[in-house]
N, C-alpha and C positions, 0 to 999 in steps of 0.2 A: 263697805260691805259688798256682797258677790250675789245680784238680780239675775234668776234665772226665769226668763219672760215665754211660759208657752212653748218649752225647749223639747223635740220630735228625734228621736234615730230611729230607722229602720235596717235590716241587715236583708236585701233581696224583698220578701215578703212578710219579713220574720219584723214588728213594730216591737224595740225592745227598751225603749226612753217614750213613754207616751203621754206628752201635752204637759211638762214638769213645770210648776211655776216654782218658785220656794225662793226664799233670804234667807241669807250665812251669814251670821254674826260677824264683826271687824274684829273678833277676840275668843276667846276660849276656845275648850277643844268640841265638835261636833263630829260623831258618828254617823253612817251609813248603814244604815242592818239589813238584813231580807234572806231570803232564802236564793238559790242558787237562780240564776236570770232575771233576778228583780231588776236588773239595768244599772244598776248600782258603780260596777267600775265603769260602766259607757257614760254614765251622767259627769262622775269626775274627771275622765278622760277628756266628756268636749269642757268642762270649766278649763281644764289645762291646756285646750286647744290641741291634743295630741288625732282628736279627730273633730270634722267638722258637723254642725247640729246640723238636720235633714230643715229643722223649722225652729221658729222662734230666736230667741236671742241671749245672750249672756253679758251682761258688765260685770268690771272689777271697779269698787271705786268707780264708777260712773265711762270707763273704757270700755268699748265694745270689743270681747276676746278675738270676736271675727278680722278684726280690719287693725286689728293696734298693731304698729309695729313689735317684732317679735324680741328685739332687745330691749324698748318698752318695759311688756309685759312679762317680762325675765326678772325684773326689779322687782314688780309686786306682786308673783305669784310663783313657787317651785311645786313641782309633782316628783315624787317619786312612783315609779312603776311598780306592778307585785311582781316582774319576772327584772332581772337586770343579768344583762350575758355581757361578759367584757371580753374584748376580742385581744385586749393586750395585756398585760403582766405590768399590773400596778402597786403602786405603794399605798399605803393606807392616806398618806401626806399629799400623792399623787391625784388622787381621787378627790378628795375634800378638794384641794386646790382649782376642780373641775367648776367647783359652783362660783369660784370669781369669775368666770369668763365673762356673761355679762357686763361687768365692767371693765374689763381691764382687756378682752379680746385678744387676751394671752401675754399681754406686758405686762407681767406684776407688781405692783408697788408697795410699796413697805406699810401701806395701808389692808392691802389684799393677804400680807401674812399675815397679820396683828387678826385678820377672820379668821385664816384659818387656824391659825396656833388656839384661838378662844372657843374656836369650834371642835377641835381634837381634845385639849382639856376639858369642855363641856361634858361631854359623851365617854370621858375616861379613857382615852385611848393611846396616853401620851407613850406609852410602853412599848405600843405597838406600831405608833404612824411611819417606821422605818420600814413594818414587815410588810411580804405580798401578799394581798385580798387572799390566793388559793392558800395560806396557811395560815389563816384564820378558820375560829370555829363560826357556824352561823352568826349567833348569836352579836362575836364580834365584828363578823361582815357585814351584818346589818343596821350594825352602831357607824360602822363607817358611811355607808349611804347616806344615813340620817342626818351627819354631820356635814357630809355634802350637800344635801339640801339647806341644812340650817346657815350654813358659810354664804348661800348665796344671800343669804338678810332680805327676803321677801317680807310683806306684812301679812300674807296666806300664803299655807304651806299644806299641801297636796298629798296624800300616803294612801297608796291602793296598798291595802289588804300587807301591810309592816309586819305581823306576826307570823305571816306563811313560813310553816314548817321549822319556827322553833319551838323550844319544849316552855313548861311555863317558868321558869326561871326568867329564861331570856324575853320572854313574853311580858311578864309584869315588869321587866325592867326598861323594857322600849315603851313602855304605855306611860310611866312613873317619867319617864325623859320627857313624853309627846306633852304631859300636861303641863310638866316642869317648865319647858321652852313655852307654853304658851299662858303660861301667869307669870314667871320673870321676864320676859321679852316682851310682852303684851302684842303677840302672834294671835292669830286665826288660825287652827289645824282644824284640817277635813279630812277624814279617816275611814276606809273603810273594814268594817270589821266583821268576821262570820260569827265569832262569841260575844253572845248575849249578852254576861257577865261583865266581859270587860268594858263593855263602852257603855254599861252601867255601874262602874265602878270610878270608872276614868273619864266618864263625857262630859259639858255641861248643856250638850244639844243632843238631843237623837231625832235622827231623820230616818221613819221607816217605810221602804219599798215594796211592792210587790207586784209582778206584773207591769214591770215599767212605770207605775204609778204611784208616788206617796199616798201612803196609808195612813199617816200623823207625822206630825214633829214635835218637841217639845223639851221638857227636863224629863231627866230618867225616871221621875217618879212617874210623867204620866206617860212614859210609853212603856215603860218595864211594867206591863195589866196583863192579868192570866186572858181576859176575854181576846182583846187585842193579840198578841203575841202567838196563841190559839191559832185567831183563826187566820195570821198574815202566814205561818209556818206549817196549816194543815197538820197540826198534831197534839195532844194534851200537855201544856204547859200551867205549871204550876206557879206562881209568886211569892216565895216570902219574904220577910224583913229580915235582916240581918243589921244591928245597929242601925247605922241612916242609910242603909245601903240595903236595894230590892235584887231582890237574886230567883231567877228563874231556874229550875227543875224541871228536867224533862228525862 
């Protein structure tokens, strides 16, 4: 599981992760929700070490993220970013191949394909793992990432904000993959999502933000509450049911 002890950022003066304690399930998928500064990508950002906590502390599995070495904690945790700029002209095969480094430090072995080929087949992308990331559409460049992350076989797996700016097609089809890898694989994902909906459709954790500080966690039934929801987003939000599924109106 992932112990986040009293965890502090501040940016200048601006306190934007303030005093986070919370545990992340060793399994299923858990969401992130809030409105825009709740701290939400800086909180996943220090679990993935991409920046360091001002205070408190974080273990994976009982490793402290601060001090473990970084090939380590490569094994049992991937992040993908919301923003990814590649500065070379990759193949889709090229890419995914990126998440063996960890072990292989760039010398492949016939084990490191048998990830990637089960990783490009996972994500449906066998069509495409010859073409370059720029001729792909969204949708399927952000299938590629995912499969780069998933290739590295972490036991938690890290996704700031996977739906940026595709349409909902491509949307419910990366949320239907995030849950899929994490009840066949028996993966931990951590997600962060700006729609309500989806990480009430797709979660089995919601963790919700506000103000750098969690407001609840729980199962979707008890964070998707008109009260709650209300008053973390400053706006009239509605709850209904829909089969077993709570779907918020706003």
């Amino acid at each position: 599981m992932i112990e986040i002890e009293t965890v502090s950022k501040a940016y200048g003066h601006t306190l934007v992760v303030d005093g986070v304690s919370l545990t992340l399930a060793a399994g299923g998928v858990t969401s992130i929700i809030g409105p825009n500064g709740a701290g939400k990508s800086t909180l996943l950002s220090m679990i993935g070490r991409l920046l360091p906590a001002d205070k408190g502390a974080i273990r994976v599995d009982g490793l402290d993220v601060a001090s473990t070495p970084s090939d380590k904690l490569a094994r049992r945790l991937s992040l993908l970013k919301q923003d990814n700029h590649l500065v070379a002209r990759l193949t889709v095969r090229d890419l995914v191949t990126f998440g063996r480094y960890p072990y292989s430090k760039g010398r492949y072995t016939v084990e490191d394909e048998r990830h990637v080929r089960e990783a490009i087949g996972f994500l449906g992308l066998e069509a495409f793992a010859d073409r370059f990331l720029d001729e792909l559409s969204g949708g399927q460049r952000q299938r590629a990432f995912v499969a780069m992350v998933l290739c590295q076989d972490t036991d938690y797996v890290l996704l700031d904000e996977p739906l940026n700016n595709l349409d909902i097609k491509h949307a419910v089809e990366i949320m239907r993959l995030i849950r899929r890898t994490a009840r066949e694989f028996g993966k931990a994902i951590i997600v962060v999502l700006h729609d309500i909906n989806m990480a009430s459709a797709y979660s089995d954790y919601i963790v919700a933000m506000k103000n750098g500080r969690i407001v609840a966690n729980g199962t979707a039934e008890e964070i998707i509450e008109q009260q709650l929801l209300s008053d973390m987003y400053e706006t009239e939000i509605r709850v209904e049911s829909l089969g077993d599924r709570r779907i918020a109106v706003y």
